[in-house]
TORNU-14112 format. One record per residue (C-alpha): residue number from 1; residue in one letter; x, z, y. Coordinates in steps of 0.001 Angstrom, whole numbers, plus 500000, padded with zeros to 6 digits. Layout:
// residues N
<r num="NUM" residu="A" px="X" pz="Z" py="Y"/>
...
END
This chain:
// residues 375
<r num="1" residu="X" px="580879" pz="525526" py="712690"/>
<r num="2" residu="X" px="583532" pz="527175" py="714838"/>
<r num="3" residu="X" px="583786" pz="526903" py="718598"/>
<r num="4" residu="X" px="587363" pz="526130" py="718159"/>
<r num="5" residu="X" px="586483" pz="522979" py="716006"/>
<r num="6" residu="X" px="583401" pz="522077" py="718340"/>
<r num="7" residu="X" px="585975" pz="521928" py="721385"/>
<r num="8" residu="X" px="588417" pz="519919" py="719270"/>
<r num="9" residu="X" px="585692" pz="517153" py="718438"/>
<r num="10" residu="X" px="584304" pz="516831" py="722358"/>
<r num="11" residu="X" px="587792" pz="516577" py="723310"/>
<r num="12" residu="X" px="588745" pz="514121" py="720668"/>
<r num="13" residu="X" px="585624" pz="512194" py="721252"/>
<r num="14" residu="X" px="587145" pz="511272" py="725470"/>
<r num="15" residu="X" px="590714" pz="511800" py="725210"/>
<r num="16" residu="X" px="593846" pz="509921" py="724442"/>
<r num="17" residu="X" px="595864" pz="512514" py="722104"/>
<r num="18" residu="X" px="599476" pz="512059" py="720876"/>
<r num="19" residu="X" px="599852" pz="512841" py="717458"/>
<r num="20" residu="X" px="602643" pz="515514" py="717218"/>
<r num="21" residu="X" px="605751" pz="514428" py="714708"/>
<r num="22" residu="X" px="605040" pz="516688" py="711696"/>
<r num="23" residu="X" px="601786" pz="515424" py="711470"/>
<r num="24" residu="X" px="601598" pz="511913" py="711530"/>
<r num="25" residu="X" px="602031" pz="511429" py="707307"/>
<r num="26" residu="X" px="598376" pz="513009" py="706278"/>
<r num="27" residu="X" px="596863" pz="509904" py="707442"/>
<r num="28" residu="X" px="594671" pz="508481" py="710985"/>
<r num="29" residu="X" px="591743" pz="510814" py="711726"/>
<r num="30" residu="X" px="589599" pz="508187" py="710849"/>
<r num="31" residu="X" px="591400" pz="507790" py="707442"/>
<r num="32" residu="X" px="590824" pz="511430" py="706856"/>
<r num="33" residu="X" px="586919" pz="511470" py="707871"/>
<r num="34" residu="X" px="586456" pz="508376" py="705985"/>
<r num="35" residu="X" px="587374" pz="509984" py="702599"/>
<r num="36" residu="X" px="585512" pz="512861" py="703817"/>
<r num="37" residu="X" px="582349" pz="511046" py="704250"/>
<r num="38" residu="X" px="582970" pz="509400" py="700489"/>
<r num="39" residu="X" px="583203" pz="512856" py="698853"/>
<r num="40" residu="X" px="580251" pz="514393" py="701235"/>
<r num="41" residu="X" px="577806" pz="511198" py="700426"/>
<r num="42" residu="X" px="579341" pz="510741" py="696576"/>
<r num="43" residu="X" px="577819" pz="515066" py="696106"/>
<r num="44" residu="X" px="574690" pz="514589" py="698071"/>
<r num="45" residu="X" px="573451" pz="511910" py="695895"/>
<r num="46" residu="X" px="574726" pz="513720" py="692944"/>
<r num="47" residu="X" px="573163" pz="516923" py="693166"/>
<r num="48" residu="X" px="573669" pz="520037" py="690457"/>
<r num="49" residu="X" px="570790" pz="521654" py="689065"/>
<r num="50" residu="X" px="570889" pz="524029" py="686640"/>
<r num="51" residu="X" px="571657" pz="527999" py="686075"/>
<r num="52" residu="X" px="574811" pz="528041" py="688086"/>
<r num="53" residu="X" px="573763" pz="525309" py="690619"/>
<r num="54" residu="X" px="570268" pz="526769" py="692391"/>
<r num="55" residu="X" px="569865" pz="526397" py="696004"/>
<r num="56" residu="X" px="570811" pz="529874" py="696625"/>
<r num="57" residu="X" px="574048" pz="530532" py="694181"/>
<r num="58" residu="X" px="577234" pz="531307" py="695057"/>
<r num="59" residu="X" px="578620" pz="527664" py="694031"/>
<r num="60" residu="X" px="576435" pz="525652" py="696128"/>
<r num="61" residu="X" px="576929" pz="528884" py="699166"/>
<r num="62" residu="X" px="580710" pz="527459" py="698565"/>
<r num="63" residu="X" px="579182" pz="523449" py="699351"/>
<r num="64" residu="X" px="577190" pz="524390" py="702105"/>
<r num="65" residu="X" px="579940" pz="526323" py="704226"/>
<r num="66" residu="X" px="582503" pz="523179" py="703519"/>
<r num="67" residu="X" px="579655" pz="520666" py="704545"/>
<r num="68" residu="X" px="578426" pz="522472" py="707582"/>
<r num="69" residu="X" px="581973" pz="521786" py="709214"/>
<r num="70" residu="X" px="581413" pz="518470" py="708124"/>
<r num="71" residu="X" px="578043" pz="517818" py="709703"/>
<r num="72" residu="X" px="579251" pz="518975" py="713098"/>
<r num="73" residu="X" px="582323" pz="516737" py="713065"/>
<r num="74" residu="X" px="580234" pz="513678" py="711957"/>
<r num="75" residu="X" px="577561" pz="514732" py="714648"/>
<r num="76" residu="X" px="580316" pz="515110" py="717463"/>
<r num="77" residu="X" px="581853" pz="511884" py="716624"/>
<r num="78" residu="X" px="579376" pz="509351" py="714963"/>
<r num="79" residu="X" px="575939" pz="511255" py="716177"/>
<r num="80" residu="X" px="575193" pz="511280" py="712552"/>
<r num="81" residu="X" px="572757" pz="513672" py="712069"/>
<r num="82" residu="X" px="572419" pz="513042" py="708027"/>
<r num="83" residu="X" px="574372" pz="516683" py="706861"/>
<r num="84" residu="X" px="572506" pz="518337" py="709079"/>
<r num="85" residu="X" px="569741" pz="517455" py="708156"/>
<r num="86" residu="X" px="570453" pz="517988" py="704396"/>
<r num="87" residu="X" px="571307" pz="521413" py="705179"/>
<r num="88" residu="X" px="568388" pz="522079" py="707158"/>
<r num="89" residu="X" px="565972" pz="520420" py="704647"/>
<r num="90" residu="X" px="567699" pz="522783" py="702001"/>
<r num="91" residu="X" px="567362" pz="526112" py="704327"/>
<r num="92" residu="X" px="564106" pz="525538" py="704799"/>
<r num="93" residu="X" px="562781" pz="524868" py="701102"/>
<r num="94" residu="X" px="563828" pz="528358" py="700824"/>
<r num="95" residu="X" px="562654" pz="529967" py="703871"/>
<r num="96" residu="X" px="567012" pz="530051" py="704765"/>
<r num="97" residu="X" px="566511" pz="533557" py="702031"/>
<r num="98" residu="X" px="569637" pz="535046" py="700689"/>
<r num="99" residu="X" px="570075" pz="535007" py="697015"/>
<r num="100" residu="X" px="567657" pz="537982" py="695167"/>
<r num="101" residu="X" px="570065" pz="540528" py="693984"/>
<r num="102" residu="X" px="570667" pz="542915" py="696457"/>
<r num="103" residu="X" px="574228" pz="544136" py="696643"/>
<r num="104" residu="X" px="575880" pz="541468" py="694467"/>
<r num="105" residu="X" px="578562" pz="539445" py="696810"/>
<r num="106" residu="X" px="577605" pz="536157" py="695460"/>
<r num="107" residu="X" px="573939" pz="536627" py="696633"/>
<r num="108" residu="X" px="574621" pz="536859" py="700332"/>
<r num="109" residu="X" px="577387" pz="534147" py="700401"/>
<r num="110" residu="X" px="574731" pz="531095" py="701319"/>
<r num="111" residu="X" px="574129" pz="533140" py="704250"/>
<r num="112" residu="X" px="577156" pz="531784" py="705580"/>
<r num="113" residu="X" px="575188" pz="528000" py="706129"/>
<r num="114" residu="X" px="572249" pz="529830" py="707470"/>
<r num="115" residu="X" px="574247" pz="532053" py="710298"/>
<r num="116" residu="X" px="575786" pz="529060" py="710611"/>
<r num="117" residu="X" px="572484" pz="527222" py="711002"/>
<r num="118" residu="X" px="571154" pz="529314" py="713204"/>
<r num="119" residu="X" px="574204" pz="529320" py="715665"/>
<r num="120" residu="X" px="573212" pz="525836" py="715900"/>
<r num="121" residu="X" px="569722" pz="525254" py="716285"/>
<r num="122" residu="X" px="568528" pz="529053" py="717302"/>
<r num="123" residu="X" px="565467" pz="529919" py="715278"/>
<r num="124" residu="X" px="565432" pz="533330" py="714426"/>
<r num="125" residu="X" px="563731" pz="532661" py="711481"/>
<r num="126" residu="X" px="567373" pz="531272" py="710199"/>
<r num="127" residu="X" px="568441" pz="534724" py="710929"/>
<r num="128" residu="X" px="565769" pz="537464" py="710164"/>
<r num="129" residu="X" px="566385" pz="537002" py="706148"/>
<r num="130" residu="X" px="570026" pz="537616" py="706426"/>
<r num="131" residu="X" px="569295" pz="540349" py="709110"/>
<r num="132" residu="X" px="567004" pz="541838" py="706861"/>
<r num="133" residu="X" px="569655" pz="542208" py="703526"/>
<r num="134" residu="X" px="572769" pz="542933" py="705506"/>
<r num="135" residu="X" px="570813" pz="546301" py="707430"/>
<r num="136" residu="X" px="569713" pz="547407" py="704149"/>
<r num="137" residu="X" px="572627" pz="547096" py="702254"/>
<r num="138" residu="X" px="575496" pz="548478" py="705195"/>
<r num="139" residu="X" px="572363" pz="551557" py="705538"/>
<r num="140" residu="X" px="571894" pz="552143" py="701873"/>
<r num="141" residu="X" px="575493" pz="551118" py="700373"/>
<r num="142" residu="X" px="576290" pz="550416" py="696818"/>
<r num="143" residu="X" px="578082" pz="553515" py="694997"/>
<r num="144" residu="X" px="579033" pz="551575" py="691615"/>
<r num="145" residu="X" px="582684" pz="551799" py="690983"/>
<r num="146" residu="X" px="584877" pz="549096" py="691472"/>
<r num="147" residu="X" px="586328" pz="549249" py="687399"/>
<r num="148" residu="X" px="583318" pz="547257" py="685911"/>
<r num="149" residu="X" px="582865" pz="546939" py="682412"/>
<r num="150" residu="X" px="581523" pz="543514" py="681812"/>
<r num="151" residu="X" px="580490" pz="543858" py="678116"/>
<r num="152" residu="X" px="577643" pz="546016" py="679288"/>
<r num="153" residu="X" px="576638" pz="543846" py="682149"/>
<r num="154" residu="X" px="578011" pz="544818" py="685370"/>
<r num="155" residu="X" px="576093" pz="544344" py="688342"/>
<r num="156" residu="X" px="578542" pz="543640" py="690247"/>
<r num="157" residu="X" px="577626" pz="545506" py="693352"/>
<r num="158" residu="X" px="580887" pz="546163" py="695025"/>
<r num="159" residu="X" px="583441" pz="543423" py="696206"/>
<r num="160" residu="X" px="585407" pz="544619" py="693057"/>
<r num="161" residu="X" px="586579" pz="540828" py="692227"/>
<r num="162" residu="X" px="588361" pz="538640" py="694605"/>
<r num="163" residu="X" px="586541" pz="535751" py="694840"/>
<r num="164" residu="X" px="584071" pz="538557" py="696162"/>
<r num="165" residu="X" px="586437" pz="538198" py="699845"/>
<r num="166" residu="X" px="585417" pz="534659" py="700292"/>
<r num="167" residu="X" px="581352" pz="535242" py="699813"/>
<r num="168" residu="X" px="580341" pz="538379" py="701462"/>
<r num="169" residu="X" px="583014" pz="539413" py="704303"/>
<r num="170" residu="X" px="582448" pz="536294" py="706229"/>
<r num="171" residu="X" px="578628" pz="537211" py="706589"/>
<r num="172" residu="X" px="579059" pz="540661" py="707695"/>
<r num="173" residu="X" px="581400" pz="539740" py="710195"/>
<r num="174" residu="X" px="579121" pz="537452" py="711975"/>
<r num="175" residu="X" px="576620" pz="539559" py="711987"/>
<r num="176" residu="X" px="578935" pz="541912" py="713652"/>
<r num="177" residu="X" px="579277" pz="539412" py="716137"/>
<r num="178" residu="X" px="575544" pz="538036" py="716764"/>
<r num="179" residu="X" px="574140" pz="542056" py="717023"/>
<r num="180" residu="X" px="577119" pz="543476" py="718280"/>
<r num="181" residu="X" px="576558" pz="546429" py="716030"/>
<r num="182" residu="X" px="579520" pz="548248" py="714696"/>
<r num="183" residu="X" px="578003" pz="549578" py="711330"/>
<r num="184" residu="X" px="578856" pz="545452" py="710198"/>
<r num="185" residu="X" px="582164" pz="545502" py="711032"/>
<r num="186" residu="X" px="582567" pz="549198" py="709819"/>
<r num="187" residu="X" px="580984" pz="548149" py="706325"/>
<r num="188" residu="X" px="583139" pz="544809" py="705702"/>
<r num="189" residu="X" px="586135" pz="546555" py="706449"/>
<r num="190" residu="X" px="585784" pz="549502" py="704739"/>
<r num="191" residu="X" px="584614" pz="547132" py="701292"/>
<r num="192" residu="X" px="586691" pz="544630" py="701624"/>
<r num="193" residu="X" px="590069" pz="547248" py="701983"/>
<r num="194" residu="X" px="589070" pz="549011" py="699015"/>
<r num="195" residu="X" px="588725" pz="545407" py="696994"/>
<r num="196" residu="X" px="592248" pz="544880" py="698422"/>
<r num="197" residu="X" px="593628" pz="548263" py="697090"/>
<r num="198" residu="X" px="592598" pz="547766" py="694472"/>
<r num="199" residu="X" px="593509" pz="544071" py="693506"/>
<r num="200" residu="X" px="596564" pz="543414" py="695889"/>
<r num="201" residu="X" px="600172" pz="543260" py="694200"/>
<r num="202" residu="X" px="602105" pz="544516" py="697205"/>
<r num="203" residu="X" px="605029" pz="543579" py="694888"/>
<r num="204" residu="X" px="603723" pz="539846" py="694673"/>
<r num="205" residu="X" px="601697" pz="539409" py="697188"/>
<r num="206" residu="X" px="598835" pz="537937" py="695137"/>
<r num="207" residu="X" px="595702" pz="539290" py="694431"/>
<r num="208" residu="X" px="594317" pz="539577" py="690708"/>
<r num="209" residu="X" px="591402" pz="538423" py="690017"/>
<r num="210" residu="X" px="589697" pz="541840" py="688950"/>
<r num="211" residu="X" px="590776" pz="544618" py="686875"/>
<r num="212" residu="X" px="590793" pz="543391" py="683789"/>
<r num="213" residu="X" px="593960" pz="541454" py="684775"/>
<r num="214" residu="X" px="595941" pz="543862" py="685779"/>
<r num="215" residu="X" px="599083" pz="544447" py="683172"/>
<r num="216" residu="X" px="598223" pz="540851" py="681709"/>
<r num="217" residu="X" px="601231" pz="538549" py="681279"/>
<r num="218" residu="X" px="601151" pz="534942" py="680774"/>
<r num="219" residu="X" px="603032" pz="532871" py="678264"/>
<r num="220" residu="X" px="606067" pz="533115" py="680410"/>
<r num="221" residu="X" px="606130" pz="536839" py="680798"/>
<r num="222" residu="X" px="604677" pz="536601" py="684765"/>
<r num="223" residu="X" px="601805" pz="538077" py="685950"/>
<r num="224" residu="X" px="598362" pz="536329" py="686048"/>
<r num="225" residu="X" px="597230" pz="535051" py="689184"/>
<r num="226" residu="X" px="594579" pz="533032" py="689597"/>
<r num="227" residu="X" px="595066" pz="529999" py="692034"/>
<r num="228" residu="X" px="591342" pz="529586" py="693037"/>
<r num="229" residu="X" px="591020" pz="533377" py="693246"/>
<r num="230" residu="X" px="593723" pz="533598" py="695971"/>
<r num="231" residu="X" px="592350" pz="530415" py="697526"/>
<r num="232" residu="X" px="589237" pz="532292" py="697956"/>
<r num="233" residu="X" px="590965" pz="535031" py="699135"/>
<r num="234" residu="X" px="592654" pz="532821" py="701902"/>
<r num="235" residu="X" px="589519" pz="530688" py="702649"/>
<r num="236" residu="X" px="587848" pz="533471" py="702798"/>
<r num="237" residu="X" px="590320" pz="535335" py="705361"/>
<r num="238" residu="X" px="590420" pz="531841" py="707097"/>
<r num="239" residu="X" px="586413" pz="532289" py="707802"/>
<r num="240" residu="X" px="586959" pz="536186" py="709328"/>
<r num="241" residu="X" px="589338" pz="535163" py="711731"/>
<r num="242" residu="X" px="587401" pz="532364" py="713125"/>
<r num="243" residu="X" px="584647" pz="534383" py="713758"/>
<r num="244" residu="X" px="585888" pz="537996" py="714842"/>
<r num="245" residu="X" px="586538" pz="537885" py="718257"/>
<r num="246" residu="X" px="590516" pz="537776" py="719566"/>
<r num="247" residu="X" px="590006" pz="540896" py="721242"/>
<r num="248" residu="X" px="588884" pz="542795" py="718335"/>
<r num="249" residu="X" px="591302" pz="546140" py="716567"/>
<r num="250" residu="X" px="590245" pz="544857" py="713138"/>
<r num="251" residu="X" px="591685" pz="541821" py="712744"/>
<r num="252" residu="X" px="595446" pz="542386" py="713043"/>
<r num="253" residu="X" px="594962" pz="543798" py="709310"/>
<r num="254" residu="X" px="593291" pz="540505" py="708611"/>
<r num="255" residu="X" px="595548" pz="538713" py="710756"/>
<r num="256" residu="X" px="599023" pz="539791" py="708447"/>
<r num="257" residu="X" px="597364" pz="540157" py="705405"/>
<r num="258" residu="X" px="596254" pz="536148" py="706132"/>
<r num="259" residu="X" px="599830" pz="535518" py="706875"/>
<r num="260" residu="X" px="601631" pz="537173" py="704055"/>
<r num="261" residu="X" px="599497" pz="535757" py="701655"/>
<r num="262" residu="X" px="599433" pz="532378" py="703116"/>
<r num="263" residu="X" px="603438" pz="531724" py="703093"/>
<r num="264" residu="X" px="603407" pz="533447" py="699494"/>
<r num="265" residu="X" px="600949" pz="530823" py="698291"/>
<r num="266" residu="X" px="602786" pz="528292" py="699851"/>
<r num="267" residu="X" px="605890" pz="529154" py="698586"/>
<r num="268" residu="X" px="604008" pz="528486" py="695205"/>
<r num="269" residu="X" px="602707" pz="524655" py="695298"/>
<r num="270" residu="X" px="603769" pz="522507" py="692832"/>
<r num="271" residu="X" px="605865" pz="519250" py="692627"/>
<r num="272" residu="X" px="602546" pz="517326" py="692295"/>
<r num="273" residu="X" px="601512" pz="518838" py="695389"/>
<r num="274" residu="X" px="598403" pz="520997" py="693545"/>
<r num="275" residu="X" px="598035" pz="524926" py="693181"/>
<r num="276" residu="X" px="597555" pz="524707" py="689163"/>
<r num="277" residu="X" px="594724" pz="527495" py="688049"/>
<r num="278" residu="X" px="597913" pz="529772" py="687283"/>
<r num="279" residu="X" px="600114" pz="530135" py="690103"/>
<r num="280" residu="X" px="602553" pz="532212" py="688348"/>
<r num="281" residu="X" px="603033" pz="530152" py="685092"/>
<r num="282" residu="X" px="602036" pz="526008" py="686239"/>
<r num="283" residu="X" px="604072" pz="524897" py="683345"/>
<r num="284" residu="X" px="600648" pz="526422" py="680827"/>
<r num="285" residu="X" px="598558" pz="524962" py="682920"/>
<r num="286" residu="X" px="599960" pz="521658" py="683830"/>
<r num="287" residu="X" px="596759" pz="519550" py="685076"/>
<r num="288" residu="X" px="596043" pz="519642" py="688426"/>
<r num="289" residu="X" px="593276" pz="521778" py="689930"/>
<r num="290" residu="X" px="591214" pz="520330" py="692940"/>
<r num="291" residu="X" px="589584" pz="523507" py="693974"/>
<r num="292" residu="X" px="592611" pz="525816" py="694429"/>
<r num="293" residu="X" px="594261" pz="523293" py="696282"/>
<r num="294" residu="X" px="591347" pz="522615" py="698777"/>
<r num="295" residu="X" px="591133" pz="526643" py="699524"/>
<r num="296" residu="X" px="594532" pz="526596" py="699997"/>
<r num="297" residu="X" px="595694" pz="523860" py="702039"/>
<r num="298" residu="X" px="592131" pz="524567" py="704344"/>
<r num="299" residu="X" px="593798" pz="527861" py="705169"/>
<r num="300" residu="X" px="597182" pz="526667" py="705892"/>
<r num="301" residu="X" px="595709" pz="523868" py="708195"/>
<r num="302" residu="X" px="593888" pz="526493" py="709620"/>
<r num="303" residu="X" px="596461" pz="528862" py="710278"/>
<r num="304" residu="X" px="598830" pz="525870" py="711955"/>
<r num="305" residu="X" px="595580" pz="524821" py="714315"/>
<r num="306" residu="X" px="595417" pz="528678" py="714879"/>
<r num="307" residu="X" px="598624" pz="529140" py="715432"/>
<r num="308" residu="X" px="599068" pz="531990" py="713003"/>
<r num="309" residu="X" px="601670" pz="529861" py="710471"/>
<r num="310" residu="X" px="604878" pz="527924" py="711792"/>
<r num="311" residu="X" px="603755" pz="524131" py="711666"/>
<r num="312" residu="X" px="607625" pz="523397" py="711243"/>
<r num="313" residu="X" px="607239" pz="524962" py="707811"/>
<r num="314" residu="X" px="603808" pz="524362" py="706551"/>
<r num="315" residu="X" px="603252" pz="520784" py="707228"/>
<r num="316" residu="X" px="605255" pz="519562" py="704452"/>
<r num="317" residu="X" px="603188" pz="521629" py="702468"/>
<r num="318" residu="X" px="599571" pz="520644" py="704083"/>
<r num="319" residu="X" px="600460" pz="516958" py="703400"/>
<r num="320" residu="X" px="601605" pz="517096" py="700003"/>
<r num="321" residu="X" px="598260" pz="519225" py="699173"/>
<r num="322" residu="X" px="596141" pz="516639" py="701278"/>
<r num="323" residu="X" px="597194" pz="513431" py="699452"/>
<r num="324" residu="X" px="597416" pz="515315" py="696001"/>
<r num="325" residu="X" px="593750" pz="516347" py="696450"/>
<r num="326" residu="X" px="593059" pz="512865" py="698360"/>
<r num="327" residu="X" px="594361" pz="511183" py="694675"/>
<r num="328" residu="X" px="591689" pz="513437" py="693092"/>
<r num="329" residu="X" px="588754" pz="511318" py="694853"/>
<r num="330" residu="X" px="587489" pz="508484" py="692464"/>
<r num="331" residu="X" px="586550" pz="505290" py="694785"/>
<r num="332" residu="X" px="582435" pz="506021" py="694346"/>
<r num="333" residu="X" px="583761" pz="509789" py="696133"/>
<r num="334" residu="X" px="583489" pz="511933" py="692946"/>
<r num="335" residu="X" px="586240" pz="514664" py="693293"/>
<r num="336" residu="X" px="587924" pz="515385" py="690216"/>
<r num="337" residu="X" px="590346" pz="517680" py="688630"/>
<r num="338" residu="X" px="587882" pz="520741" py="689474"/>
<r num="339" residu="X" px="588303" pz="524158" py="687681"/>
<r num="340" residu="X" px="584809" pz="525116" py="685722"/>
<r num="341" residu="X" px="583359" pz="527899" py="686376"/>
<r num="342" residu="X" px="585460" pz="530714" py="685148"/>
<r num="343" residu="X" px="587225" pz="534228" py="685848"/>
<r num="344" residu="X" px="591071" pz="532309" py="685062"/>
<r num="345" residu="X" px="592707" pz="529862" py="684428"/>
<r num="346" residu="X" px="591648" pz="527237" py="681993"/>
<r num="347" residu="X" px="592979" pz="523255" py="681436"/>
<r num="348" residu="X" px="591001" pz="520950" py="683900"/>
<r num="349" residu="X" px="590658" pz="516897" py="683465"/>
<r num="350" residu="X" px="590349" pz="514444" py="685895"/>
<r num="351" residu="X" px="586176" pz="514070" py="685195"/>
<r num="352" residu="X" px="585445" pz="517774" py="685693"/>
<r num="353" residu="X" px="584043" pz="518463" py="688984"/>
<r num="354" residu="X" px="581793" pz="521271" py="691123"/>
<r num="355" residu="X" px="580508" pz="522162" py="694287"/>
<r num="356" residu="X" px="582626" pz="524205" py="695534"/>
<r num="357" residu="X" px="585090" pz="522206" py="694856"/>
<r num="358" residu="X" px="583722" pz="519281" py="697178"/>
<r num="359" residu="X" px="582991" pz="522380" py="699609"/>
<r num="360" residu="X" px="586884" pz="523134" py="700045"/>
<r num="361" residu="X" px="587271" pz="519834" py="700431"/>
<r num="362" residu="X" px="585261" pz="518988" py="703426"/>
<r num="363" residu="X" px="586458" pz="522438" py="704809"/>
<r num="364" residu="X" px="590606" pz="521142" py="704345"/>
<r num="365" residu="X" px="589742" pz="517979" py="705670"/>
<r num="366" residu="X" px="588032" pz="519059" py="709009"/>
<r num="367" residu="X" px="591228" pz="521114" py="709770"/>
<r num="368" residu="X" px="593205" pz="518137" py="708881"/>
<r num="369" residu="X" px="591269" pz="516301" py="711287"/>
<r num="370" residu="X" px="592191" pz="518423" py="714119"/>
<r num="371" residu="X" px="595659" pz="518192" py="713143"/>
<r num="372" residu="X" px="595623" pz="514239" py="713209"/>
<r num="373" residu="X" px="594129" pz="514238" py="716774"/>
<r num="374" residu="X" px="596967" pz="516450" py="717917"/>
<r num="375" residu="X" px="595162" pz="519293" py="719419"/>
END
């Protein structure tokens, strides 16, 4: 949980707010937490457990960082301690451990909840795990290319896929912040700009999802681009600047690369108000994708609350993608219309759903939050 979100919530919690113009159609804040709480209560009683779904994977990383922003709004403003504890019970079945491989991105992205975790409650033993990984890897770095050949199974070791930006980069750069040793910030940047040479489109401002993609065409002749890839991009940027400090000579890079990619991606939603899994060809892929959409309009929200985006131009856009993914939530809470797990786009239906598709929700709908109190 970020301080700017904590400061939102005690503020909200004693203060009369007027509700600027452009955002008064996304619904009261206590509409918004209230389908929140539905989707947060409808996973947690639903749990996944299989191959994909362990404590520690990436998918349930995803869950945990969306549900952590959750449990501090619902603490601020209801005392409800119940997502905090889930999280902690979680964390502490597993001694708050990283995943076991030692380079691969995925693997370090549940360290996210437990930095998070440990901001919170201050145990070190929250942080000595994630202490431990991060100063081995940024002292003994991976030297596997970044072209992977997945018929011989990569390992994956480099942020060489983009989904890669949303897991690992966050995690170095609070470490970063909590030691206040360079070699963290030194080591994200210096992965995560060769990921972005190497997968960026300067031409159209999208990022493919890895290699093999670039040259592809869809049915339409466009280039593939992945619409929960760039949301994790974007989330994933969205995390970074919330925790590298204002001050800092990194984050302009981050800062315009957020921006840039944010009003492409906008410029991209479609008529239904989703991000469909292609963002280049929606017509192949009509159904509507829950997971994209939750990435994306989290970082837009952010960026308006931030400052970083022009409200003027991105509300429209926040509130179409906030009641299209709002229409995805069956009345038990089960959010539908999620993208399987998968490297591109595939058809979705309005039964599929997934973690970290729940996770982007909770993390949209806490910035929407802040945007209905009028912050």
């Amino acid at each position: 949980m970020r301080s700017s979100i904590i400061a939102m919530l005690v503020l909200a919690a004693g203060a009369s707010i007027t509700v600027p113009a452009e955002a008064q159609n996304i619904g009261t804040p206590q509409e918004i937490k209230s389908v929140m709480k539905r989707v947060a209560d409808w996973q947690i009683a639903n749990p996944m457990r299989d191959g994909e779904h362990g404590d520690l994977a990436w998918t349930q990383a995803a869950l945990y960082v969306g549900m952590l922003d959750w449990a501090e709004l619902a603490l601020q403003t209801d005392n409800d301690k119940t997502y905090y504890n889930w999280l902690l019970k979680i964390g502490r079945r597993n001694n708050f451990q990283p995943g076991s491989r030692m380079y691969h991105a995925d693997d370090i992205a549940v360290s996210q909840a437990w930095l998070g975790i440990y901001l919170k409650y201050g145990d070190r033993n929250m942080l000595l795990p994630t202490l431990a990984r991060t100063e081995f890897v940024t002292r003994y770095p991976s030297r596997s290319t970044l072209v992977l050949d997945y018929s011989k199974g990569a390992t994956l070791e480099r942020w060489s896929w983009c989904d890669a930006l949303f897991m690992a980069p966050p995690v170095y750069a609070q470490m970063y912040v909590l030691t206040g040793k360079a070699e963290y910030l030194d080591f994200m940047d210096k992965e995560f700009k060769a990921c972005y040479d190497f997968l960026y489109d300067p031409e159209a401002e999208l990022f493919y999802r890895d290699w093999r993609y670039i040259g592809e065409k869809e049915a339409n002749g466009e280039k593939i681009f992945w619409g929960r890839g760039n949301g994790w991009v974007l989330g994933g940027l969205a995390e970074m600047l919330q925790i590298l400090p204002a001050t800092n000579a990194s984050r302009e890079f981050y800062e315009e690369l957020f921006v840039t990619l944010a009003e492409r991606v906008a410029s991209l939603q479609s008529k239904d108000g989703y991000w469909h899994a292609s963002l280049l060809d929606p017509a192949s892929y009509p159904s509507p994708e829950t997971s994209a959409t939750g990435f994306i309009v989290y970082a837009l929200a952010y960026g308006v609350n931030a400052g970083l985006l022009d409200a003027g131009t991105m509300m429209p856009v926040i509130e179409k993608g906030w009641k299209a993914l709002c229409k995805a939530v069956e009345k038990d809470g089960k959010l539908g219309y999620v993208q399987p797990i998968g490297a591109d786009p595939k058809k979705v239906t309005r039964d599929m759903t997934e973690v970290y598709g729940v996770g982007a929700f909770l993390l949209a709908g806490v910035q929407l939050y802040e945007i209905a109190q009028g912050k």
